[in-house]
N, C-alpha and C positions, 0 to 999 in steps of 0.2 A: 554535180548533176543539175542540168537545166530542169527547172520544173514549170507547169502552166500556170500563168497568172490567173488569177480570180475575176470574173469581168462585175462592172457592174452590176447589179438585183440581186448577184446573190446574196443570203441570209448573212453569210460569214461574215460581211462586209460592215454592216450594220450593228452585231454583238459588242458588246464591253468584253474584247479578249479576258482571259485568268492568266494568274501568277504561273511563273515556271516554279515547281520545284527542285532544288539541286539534286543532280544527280538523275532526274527523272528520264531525261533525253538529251544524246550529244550536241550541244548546243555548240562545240568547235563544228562539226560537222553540218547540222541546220546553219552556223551561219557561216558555211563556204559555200551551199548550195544555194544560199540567197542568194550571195554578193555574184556566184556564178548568174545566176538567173538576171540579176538588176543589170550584169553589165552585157549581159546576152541583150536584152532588150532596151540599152542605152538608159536606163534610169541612173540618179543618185541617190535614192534611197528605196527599199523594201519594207511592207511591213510584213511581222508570219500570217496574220490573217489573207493576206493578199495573194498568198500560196496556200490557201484553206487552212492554215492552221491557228486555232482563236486561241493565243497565248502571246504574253505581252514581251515582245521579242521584235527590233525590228537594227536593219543593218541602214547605213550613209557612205557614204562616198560622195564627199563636193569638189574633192582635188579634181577631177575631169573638167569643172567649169572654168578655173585656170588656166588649163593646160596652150590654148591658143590665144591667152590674152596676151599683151609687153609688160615686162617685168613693174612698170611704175601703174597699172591697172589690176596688176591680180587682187581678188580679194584677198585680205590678211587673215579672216575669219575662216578661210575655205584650205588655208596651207596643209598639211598633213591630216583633214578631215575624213581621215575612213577609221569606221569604229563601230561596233556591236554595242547596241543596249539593250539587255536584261532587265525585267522587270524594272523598267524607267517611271520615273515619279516627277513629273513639272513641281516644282514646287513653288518657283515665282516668275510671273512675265511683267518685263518693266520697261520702259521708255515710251515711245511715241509708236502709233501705229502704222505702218507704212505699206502701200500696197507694192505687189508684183505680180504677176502674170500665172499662176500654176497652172499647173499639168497632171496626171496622174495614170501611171500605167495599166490601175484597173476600167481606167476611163479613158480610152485612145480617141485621139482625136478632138478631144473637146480642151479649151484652155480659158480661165479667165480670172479678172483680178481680185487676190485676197489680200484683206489689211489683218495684217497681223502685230503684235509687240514686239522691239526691235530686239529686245534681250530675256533671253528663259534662264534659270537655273533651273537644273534636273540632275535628281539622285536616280543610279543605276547603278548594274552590276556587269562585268565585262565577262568574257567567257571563261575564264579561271575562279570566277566567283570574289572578283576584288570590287571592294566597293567603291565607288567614286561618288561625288559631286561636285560639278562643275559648271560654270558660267559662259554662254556660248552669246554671240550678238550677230547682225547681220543675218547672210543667206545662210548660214552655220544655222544660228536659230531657227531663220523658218523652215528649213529641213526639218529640225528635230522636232517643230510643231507640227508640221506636215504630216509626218511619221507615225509622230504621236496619237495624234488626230484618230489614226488606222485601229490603234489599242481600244480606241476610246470608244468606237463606232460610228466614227464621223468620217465627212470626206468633204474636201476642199469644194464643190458645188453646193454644200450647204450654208456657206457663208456668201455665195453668190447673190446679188440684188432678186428681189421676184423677176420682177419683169426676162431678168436673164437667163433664169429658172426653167420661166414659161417658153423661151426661145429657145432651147434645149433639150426641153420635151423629150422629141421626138430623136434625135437623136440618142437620149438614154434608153427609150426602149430600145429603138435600133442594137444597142451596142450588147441589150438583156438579151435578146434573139440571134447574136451572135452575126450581125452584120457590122460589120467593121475591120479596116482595112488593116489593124496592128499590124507590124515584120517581126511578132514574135506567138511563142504558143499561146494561148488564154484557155482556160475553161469557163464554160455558160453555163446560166442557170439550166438547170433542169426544166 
């Protein structure tokens, strides 16, 4: 099931999501209706808060940013990258900081550049309740920081310079009041 994104102002967006607890809610199900939703609205990643639900849950897909590259250009970090994480734990960001361009589907329309660590390790739990921890590098990572970011109550415009902040403004109310172009559902604040 497609469901509406969260737009920007809302409250949900801003909270420290909570732990899932097992068993509490079908979380194979919550995360087909994400990954439905992320690719309805061409994203590679969701978080649950961004479908209103503040619990630390959020879906990736980066195999799509391959799919038109030639085979000596694909990223290596992005090959089979679709994957549910449960109760996700950064536990170390390592290398050099490197920017790129984000984007964010509670925030249509606005894009700009975040320097992030080029490598996370993050403990999670996948939707059978297996535990993993693993080492991801690349746009692999900055997805999962991205993502992360969502659990945390962050969003990739708070790492923006002031000045770009301040040139954005208006467009963030804009997007609060529900003027904005998305090609997908959203729900606005109240």
């Amino acid at each position: 099931m497609v469901l509406p994104i969260i737009a920007y102002g809302d409250p949900v967006l801003r909270k420290r999501a909570k732990d899932i607890e097992p068993g509490s809610l079908d979380v194979k199900k919550l995360s087909e209706d994400m990954f439905e939703t992320m690719y309805q609205a061409s994203g590679v990643g969701l978080a649950a808060p961004q479908i209103g639900q503040s619990i630390r849950m959020f879906v990736v897909d980066g195999t799509v940013l391959n799919e038109d590259e030639p085979e000596d250009e694909k990223d290596p970090s992005l090959v089979g990258f679709k994957k549910v994480f449960i109760n996700p734990e950064i536990i170390e960001e390592a290398g050099d900081d490197w920017g790129f361009e984000e984007g964010c589907l509670s925030i249509p329309g606005i894009r700009g550049e975040v320097f992030r660590p080029e490598i996370v390790v993050i403990h999670y739990f996948d939707t059978d309740w297996n535990e993993h921890e693993e080492e991801y590098d690349g746009m692999a990572a900055r997805i999962i920081q991205h993502e992360y970011d969502h659990l945390e109550g962050k969003l990739f415009t708070d790492y923006l310079p002031s000045l770009k902040r301040q040139l954005i403004k208006k467009k963030l109310s804009d997007i609060t009041k529900g003027k904005t172009d998305a090609e997908y559902r959203m729900k606005f604040p109240k």
